[in-house]
C-alpha positions, 0 to 999 in steps of 0.5 A: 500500500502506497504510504502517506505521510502528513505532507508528504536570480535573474530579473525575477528576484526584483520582484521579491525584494522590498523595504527592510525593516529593523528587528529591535524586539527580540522574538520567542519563536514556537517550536516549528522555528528550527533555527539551531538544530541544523547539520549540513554537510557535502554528500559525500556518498556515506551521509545521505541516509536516502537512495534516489536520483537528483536532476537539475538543469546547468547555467552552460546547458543540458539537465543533469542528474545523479544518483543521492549519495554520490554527487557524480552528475552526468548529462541527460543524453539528448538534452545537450544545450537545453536550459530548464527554467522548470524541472520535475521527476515523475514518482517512479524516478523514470521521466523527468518534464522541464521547459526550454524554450517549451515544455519536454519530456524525456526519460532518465536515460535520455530515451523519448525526449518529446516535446509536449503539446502545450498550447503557446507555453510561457517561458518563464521561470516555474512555469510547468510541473505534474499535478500529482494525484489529479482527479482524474486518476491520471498524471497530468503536466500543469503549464502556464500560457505565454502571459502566465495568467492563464493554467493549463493541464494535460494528462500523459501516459507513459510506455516502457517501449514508446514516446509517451502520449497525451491526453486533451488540454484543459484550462484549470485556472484563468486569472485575471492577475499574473502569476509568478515563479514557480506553482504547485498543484497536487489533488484539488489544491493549486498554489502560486504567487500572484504578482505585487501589481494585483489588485486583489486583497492578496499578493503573496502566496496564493492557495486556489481551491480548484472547483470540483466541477471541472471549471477553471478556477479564478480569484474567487476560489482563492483563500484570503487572509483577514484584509490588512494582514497580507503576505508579503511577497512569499516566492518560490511556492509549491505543495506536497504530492498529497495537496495537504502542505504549502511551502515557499520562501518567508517574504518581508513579514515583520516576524524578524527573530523566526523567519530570515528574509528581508524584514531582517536583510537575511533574504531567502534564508528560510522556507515555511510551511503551512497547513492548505487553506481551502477558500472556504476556510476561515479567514484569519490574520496572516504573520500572527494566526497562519504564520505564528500559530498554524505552521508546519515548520520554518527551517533556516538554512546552515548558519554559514550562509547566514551573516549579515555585515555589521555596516547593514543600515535598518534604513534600508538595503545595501546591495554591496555590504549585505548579504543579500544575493545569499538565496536558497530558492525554487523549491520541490517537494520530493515523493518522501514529503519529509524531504524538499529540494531546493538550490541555493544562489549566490551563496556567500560565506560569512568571512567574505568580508564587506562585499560577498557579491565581489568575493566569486569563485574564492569565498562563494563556491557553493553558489549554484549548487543543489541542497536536500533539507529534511525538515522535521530534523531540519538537516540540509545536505548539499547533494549536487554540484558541477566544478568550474563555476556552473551553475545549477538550477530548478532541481527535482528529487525522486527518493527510494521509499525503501530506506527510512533511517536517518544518520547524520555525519559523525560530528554534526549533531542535532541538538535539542537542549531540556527535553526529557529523555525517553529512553535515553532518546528524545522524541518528535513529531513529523512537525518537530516537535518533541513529545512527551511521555511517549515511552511506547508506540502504543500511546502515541496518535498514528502517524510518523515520528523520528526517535532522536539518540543522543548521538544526533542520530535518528530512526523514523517510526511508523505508528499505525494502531489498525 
């Protein structure tokens, strides 16, 4: 039985900027915030405790992939000079979908390259990706239409033998407002980021309903927030494959102590995860209800990329004496929901003086390189890199569902201060949190926990009670 768990820069980064403000007010953050229990480290091949394959497409051209747990990435036969601005690998790990200069589709040997008929297909970044577990039943390409206002779906079928074939184009959301960067869409949820000229309440990341009719979905079907309390600018949004969990980049929030982007002049330094908002959810306000009390997580990245020059002003942003091109973006969800990659751009070191945007190839040789983070033990591992400056972009992940242990490299520990010990072990939930009094499986509530040792090192658990 297929198991499922809980959720399972180019001219584009303007966008997503905006006024910085100063953190004055030192902040408690809940237990979702995972701000100091980070390990990372370079896949070395002995680290990462999953097996699959990464995919993501080079600055120099063609997609790359590689087996978890060996950073050996070899070109995609047949994709030589192909420059992805979308990327996604099917459950199985066999097809992979991105866009250049139209939509593609080509099996992880290089067999089958196809171009898809996609009615006048927008070239912009985030622009295709599947629609996982679609209603109906079958796997299906979701793309926006050159203006990226209007969302198209078109089921596939794939053959061991032959080129895979298509099914008939149907439009799944027409807006009025263009949407931007990448999308999600998993069962009957779609989720995007509508663009800051929108004359709609919400302008930041946007959970659509899709109508169980078959219709396009519009504004209307959108969830909004309590007016006055909309997000602000979250980028890079996607879902988990069961529809049940958004991620996306903080934008500029005003929570400065828990979430690192612009409001503290950290950028994206962080992802968020909440709970899907259906449209007929109740509004409430967005930073202190949704944000600071619905959470799933919010993971920050390893601290090395964190720093921020002393010579900052909280007037505003400095290009030159911040750390401002430190991203880590374009996020995905893998089929193991524990699991989302994402790339990380521009990555500046925090001994990089005054101006880690002059420090290239010396101080930033992390830039354009591929991170897995795990997110209930919030441990980043950096699983995909090419030499010589190239750059990678727009990653995907298929995880083997076989293995299910997690090892931290000897040395990297996760730290968790003042919890009682279970067993000499800590205990938490598939949202990080500890949990006490858990002495046995059987008074836990089903779902997934990871039992954490001393050590740093972790075992997931499957508590079933049928």
């Amino acid at each position: 039985m297929k198991r499922i768990g809980l959720i399972k820069f180019t001219a584009a980064f303007l966008a997503c900027t905006g006024a910085v403000l100063a953190a004055t007010t030192p902040v408690t953050c809940p237990s979702f915030v995972h701000k100091v229990n980070i390990t990372h480290y370079l896949d070395s091949g002995a680290t990462l405790p999953v097996q699959g394959t990464v995919v993501a497409g080079a600055s120099n051209g063609g997609i790359y992939k590689s087996a978890l747990g060996t950073n050996a990435p070899t070109m995609i036969p047949n994709t030589s000079g192909d420059h992805s601005s979308s990327t996604n690998i099917t459950e199985d790990g066999q097809w992979v979908v991105y866009n250049s200069g139209g939509i593609k589709l080509i099996r992880i040997d290089g067999q089958f390259k196809t171009t898809v008929p996609a009615t006048n297909a927008s070239t912009s970044d985030g622009s295709c990706t599947f629609w996982w577990s679609a209603p109906s039943g079958k796997l299906e390409i979701v793309y926006r239409e050159s203006g990226d206002k209007v969302i198209h779906a078109l089921p596939v079928t794939f053959s061991a033998s032959a080129a895979p074939t298509f099914g008939t184009d149907h439009i799944i959301c027409q807006f009025t407002n263009q949407c931007e960067f990448s999308m999600g869409c998993a069962r009957n949820h779609f989720i995007t980021r509508e663009d800051i000229n929108s004359a709609v309440v919400n302008y930041g990341p946007v959970m659509v309903t899709l109508p169980s009719s078959g219709a396009a979905a519009t504004e209307a079907n959108e969830w909004h927030p309590t007016a006055g309390s909309i997000p602000q600018m979250g980028c890079m949004c996607t879902i988990s494959h069961n529809g049940a969990v958004a991620c996306f980049n903080t934008g500029y929030d005003a929570w400065c102590g828990c979430m690192a982007d612009q409001a503290c002049n950290l950028r994206h330094k962080c992802f968020t995860m909440i709970p899907f908002q259906e449209m007929t959810a109740p509004a409430v306000e967005w930073t202190k209800t949704v944000l600071m009390t619905m959470a799933v997580s919010v993971n920050w990245a390893p601290k090395k990329y964190l720093y921020l020059s002393p010579t900052d002003s909280s007037q505003g942003l400095n290009n030159i004496t911040s750390d401002f091109w430190s991203d880590f973006k374009d996020w995905n969800y893998t089929n193991d929901s524990n699991y989302i990659v994402g790339d990380g751009d521009n990555l500046a070191y925090g001994n990089c003086s005054l101006h880690p945007d002059s420090c290239a190839g010396s101080h930033m040789p992390d830039s354009g390189t591929i991170w897995l983070a795990h997110y209930p033990t919030n441990t980043w591992t950096m699983i995909l890199h090419l030499p010589g400056g190239v750059r990678l972009s727009h990653p995907a992940v298929w995880v083997d569902p076989i293995v299910h242990v997690i090892a931290p490299l000897q040395g990297n520990r996760l730290e968790y201060h003042g919890v009682p010990l279970q067993g000499n072990k800590y205990m938490i939930d598939i949202r990080g949190r500890f949990v006490p009094n858990a002495q046995s499986t059987s008074k836990l509530m089903p779902g997934i926990y990871y039992s954490v040792a001393q050590d740093g090192r972790c075992q997931r658990i499957l508590v079933s009670h049928q």
